[in-house]
C-alpha positions in Angstrom: 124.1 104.0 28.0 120.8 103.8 26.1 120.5 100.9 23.3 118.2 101.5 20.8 114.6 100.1 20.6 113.9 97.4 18.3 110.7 97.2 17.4 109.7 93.4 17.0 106.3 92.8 15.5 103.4 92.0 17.7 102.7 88.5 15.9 106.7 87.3 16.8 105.5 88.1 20.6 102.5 85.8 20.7 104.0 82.7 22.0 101.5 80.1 20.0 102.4 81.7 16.4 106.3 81.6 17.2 105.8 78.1 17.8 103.7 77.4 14.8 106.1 79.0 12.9 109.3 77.2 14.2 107.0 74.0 13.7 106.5 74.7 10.2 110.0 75.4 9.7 111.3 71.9 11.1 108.8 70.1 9.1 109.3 71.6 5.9 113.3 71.4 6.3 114.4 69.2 9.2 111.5 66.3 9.5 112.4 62.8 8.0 109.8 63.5 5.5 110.6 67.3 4.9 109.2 69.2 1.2 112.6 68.3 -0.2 112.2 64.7 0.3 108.8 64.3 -0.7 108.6 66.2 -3.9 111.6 63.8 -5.2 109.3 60.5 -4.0 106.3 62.2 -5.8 108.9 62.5 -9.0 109.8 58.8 -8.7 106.5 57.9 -8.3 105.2 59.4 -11.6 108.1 57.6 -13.1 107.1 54.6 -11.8 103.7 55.2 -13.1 104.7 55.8 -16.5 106.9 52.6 -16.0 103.7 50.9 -15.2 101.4 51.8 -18.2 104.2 51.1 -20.6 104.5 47.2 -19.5 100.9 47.2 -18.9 100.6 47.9 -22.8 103.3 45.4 -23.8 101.7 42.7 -21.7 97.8 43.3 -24.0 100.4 43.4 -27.0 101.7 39.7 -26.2 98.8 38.7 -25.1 96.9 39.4 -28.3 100.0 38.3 -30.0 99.9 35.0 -27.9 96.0 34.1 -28.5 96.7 34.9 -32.5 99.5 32.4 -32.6 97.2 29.8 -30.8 94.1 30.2 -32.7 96.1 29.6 -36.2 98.5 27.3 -37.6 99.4 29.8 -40.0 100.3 32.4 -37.7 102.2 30.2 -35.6 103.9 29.2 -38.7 104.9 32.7 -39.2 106.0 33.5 -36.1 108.5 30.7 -36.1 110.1 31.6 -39.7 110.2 35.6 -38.7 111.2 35.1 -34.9 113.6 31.8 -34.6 114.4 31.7 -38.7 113.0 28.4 -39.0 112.4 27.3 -42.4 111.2 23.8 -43.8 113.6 20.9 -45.6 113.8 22.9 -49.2 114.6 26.3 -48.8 117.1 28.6 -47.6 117.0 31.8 -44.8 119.0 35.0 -46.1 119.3 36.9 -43.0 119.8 40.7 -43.8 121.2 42.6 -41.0 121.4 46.8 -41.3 124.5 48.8 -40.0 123.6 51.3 -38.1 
């Protein structure tokens, strides 16, 4: 009985690529930190970066918005009347709320 010949490439007989090979195949699939893994941790890590610039901004906003109300009775004043709808002895709030 003759089987045929299969003719397997030189490079899959060299015993150090074949195990390069299934190396690179368990870490980019199998490892704990496989391709799959890490490209969804570099995802959440841009996210998180975004996240990051956004509060960073809010934070200069209140602080500016802090040091204005400190430096100046008037401001402070009108950050009462327009935040907690304070208003002095003689007059009155209308409070206007939109529907969506």
């Amino acid at each position: 009985m003759n089987l045929p010949k299969v003719n397997i490439p030189s490079f899959l007989k060299n015993k150090y690529i074949l195990t390069l090979v299934v190396f690179g195949v368990w870490v980019a699939f199998f490892d704990q930190n496989n391709l799959w893994d890490r490209a969804k941790l570099s995802s959440r890590i841009e996210q998180l970066e975004k996240q990051k610039h956004h509060y960073q901004v809010e934070i200069e906003q209140n602080e500016r918005k802090l040091s204005e109300i400190q430096e100046s009775p008037e401001s402070l004043e009108k950050f009462a009347r327009e935040e907690y709808l304070m208003k002095k002895k003689d007059e009155d709030i209308f409070v206007i709320v939109e529907k969506d």
